[in-house]
N, C-alpha and C positions, 0 to 999 in steps of 0.2 A: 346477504349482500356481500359483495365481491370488498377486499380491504383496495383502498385508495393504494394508488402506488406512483412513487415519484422517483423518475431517471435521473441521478444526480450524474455529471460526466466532467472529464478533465483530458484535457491536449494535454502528453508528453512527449519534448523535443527527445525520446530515447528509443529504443528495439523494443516492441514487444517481451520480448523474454527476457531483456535487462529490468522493464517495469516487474514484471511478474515472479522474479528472482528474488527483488526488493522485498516487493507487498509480502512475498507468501512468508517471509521469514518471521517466526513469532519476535523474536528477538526486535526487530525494523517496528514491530506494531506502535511501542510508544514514542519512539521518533514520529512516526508520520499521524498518528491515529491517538493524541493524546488525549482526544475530548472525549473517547470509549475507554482505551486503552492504558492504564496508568499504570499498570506494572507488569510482567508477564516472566513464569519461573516455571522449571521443566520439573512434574512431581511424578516420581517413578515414567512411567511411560502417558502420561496426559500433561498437555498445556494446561499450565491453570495462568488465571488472568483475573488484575484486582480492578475492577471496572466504578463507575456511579452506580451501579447496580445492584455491588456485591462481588463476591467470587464469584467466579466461571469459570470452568471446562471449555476450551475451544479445541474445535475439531475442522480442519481445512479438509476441503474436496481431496480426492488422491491426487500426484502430482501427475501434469499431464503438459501436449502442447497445444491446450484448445486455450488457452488463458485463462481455466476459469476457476478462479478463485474463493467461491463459497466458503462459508464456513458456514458452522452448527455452535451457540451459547448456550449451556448449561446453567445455570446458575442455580447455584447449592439452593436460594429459596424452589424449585423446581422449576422456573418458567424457562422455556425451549425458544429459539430465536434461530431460524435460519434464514442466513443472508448472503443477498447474491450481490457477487464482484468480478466484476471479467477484464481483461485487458486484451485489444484487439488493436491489429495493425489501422494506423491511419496513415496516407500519405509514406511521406517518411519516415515517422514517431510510432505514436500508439492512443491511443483511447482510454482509458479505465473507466469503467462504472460503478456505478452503486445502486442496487434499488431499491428505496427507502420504502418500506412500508407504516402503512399510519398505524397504530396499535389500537385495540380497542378502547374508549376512552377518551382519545386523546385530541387537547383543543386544536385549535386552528392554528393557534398560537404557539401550540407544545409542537405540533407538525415544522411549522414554520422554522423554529429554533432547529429541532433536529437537523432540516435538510440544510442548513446555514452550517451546523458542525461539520456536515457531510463534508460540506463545498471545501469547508476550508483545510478537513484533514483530507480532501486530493488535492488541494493547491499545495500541502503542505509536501504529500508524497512526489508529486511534480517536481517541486524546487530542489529537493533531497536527493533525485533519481538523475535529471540534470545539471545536479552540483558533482556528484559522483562521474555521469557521462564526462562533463569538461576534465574534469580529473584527470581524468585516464586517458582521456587524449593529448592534456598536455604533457604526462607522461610518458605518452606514447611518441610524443614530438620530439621531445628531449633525448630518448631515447634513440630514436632513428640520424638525428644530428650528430650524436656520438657515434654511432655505428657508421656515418660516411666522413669520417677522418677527421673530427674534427680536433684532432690532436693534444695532446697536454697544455699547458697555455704555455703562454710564449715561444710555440713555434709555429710557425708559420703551415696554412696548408696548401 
C-alpha cells in the first residue's frame, strides 16, 4: 500500500531563488526549521545535524534552478528519510512545499502534529525570507535617496 502523503505549502511575498537561497543554506535550517532542525555543524565534508531523532547526515539535492530542494536524513541509528521541498514561482512571490510523508506506524495524531510542525516551520521560513526581502529594500531605498543628492545635512538641495 502506497504511504499517505500530505502537501503542506506556504505563499512567499519573495523571488523564487531568494526563497531557495535561504532554505537551501544548512546554516538558515535552525532559524526556520527548528522543530527538526536544532543544530547543524559542517564535519569534514558532510552536514551533520542534531535533530529529535538523533544525529543525522543531511544531504540536499545538487544545486540547481528548478527549485528543488530535496534532501536525504541519515541518522546514525540507520533509518534513511528522503524529503521533498520545492520552491516555485507564484504570482509575484513563490510557493515552497513540503511533502509530508506518514511513516510506518504512525497515529493519526503523530501525522497530525507533524504536518502542524510542517505548517509552522514555512510560516516561520516565510516571515524570515520577507523580513530579509524588506530589508534590503529599504536599504536599497536609502541608498538610492543618497545617490540623487541628497546632500550632507544642512544644506539644502
Amino acid at each position: 500500500m502506497a504511504a499517505e502523503i500530505r502537501n503542506i505549502t506556504a505563499q512567499v511575498d519573495a523571488p523564487p531563488a531568494r526563497v531557495y537561497e535561504f532554505a537551501r543554506d544548512p546554516y538558515n535550517l535552525p532559524r526556520w526549521a527548528p522543530s527538526f532542525f536544532l543544530e547543524v555543524a559542517r564535519e569534514d565534508n558532510d552536514w551533520v545535524v542534531r535533530s529529535p531523532l538523533g544525529r543525522a547526515v543531511i544531504e540536499f539535492a545538487p544545486l540547481n534552478e528548478e527549485g528543488v530542494l530535496d534532501h536525504t536524513l541519515k541518522l546514525d541509528a540507520g533509518a534513511v528519510f528522503l524529503n521533498h521541498l520545492r520552491v516555485v514561482p507564484h504570482g509575484e512571490g513563490s510557493e515552497i512545499g513540503f511533502a509530508l510523508e506518514r511513516r510506518d506506524g504512525m497515529s493519526d495524531a503523530q501525522f497530525e502534529e507533524d504536518a502542524a510542525l510542517v505548517a509552522a516551520d514555512l510560516a516561520r521560513l516565510k516571515a524570515l525570507v520577507e523580513q530579509g526581502v524588506a530589508e534590503a529594500m529599504r536599504a536599497r531605498a536609502a541608498d538610492d535617496a543618497a545617490a540623487q543628492g541628497a546632500g550632507p545635512p544642512g544644506e539644502a538641495s
